[in-house]
C-alpha positions as CSV (number, residue, x, y, z in Angstrom):
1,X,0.0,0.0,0.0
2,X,1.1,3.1,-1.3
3,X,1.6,6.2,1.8
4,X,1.8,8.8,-0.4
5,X,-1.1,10.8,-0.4
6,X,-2.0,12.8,-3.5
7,X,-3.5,16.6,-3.4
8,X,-5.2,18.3,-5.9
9,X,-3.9,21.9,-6.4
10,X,-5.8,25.3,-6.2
11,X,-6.2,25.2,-10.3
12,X,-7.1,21.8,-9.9
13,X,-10.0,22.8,-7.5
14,X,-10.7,26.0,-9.0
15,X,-11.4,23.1,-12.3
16,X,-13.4,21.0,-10.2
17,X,-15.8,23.9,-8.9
18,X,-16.1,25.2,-12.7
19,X,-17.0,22.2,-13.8
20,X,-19.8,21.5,-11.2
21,X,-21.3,24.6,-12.2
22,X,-20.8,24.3,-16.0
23,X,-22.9,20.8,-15.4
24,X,-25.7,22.2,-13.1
25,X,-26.4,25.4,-15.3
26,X,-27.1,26.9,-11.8
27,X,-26.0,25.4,-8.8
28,X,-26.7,25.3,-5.0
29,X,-23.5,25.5,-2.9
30,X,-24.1,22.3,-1.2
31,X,-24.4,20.2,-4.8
32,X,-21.1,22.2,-5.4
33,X,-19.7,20.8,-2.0
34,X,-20.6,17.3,-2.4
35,X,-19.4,16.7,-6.3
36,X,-16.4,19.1,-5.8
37,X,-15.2,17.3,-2.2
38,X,-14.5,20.1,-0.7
39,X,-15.6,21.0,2.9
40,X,-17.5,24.4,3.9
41,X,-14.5,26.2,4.5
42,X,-12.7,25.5,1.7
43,X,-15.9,26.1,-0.4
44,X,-16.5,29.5,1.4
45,X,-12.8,30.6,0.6
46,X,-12.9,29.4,-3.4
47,X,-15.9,30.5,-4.1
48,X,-15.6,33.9,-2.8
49,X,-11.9,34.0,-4.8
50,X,-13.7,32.8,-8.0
51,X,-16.5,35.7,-7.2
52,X,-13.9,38.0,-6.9
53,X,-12.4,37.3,-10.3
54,X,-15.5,37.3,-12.2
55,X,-15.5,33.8,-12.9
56,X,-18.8,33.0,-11.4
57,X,-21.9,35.0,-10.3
58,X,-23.8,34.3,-7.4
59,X,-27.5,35.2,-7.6
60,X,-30.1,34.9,-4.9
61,X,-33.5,33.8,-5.1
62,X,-35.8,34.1,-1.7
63,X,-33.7,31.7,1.0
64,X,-31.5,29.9,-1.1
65,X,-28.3,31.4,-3.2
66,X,-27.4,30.1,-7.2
67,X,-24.0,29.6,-8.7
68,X,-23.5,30.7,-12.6
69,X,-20.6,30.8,-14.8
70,X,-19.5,33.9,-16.1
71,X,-18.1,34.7,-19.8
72,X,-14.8,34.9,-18.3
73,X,-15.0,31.7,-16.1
74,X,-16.3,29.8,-19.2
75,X,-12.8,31.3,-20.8
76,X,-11.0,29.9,-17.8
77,X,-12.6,26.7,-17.5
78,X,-11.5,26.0,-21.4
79,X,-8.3,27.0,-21.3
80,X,-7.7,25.4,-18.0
81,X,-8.9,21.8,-19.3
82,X,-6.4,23.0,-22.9
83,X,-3.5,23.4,-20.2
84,X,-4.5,19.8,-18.6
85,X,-4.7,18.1,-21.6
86,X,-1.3,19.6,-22.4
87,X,0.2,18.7,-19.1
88,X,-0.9,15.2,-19.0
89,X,0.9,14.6,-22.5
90,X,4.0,15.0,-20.4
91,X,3.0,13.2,-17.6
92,X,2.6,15.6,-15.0
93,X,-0.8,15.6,-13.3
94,X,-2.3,19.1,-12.1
């Protein structure tokens, strides 16, 4: 049994959360939270980075608070999957 314990980087998560969203359309935090593996904190914190860099908008409707991607997010979220493609050619994992 291998030890070694593998982490996913910030871009990697930053991927992850995109991606969620891309899927949903809109998206509840806590559907974001469960496919993306993060905990509250760590959502909390990425979201509100990916807020403040215009890559998703955050609308809210009565109680309950949506997730969109943004024109500049979708941007991202391609050339970030590009960039992994490109990596993984060379066999380095993100």
């Amino acid at each position: 049994m291998n030890s070694k314990q593998s982490y996913r980087s910030k871009a990697k998560i930053y991927g992850d959360i995109l991606s969620v969203i891309e899927e949903e359309v809109k998206c509840r935090p806590t559907k974001i939270l469960y496919r993306a593996n993060l905990s509250h904190d760590r959502l909390t914190k990425y979201l509100n980075d990916l807020l403040e860099n215009d890559l998703i908008e955050k609308v809210e409707n009565g109680d309950y608070s949506y997730y969109y991607l943004t024109d500049r997010g979708r941007s991202f979220l391609w050339e970030f999957r590009r960039f992994e493609r490109f990596a993984k050619a060379f066999g380095i994992t993100l």
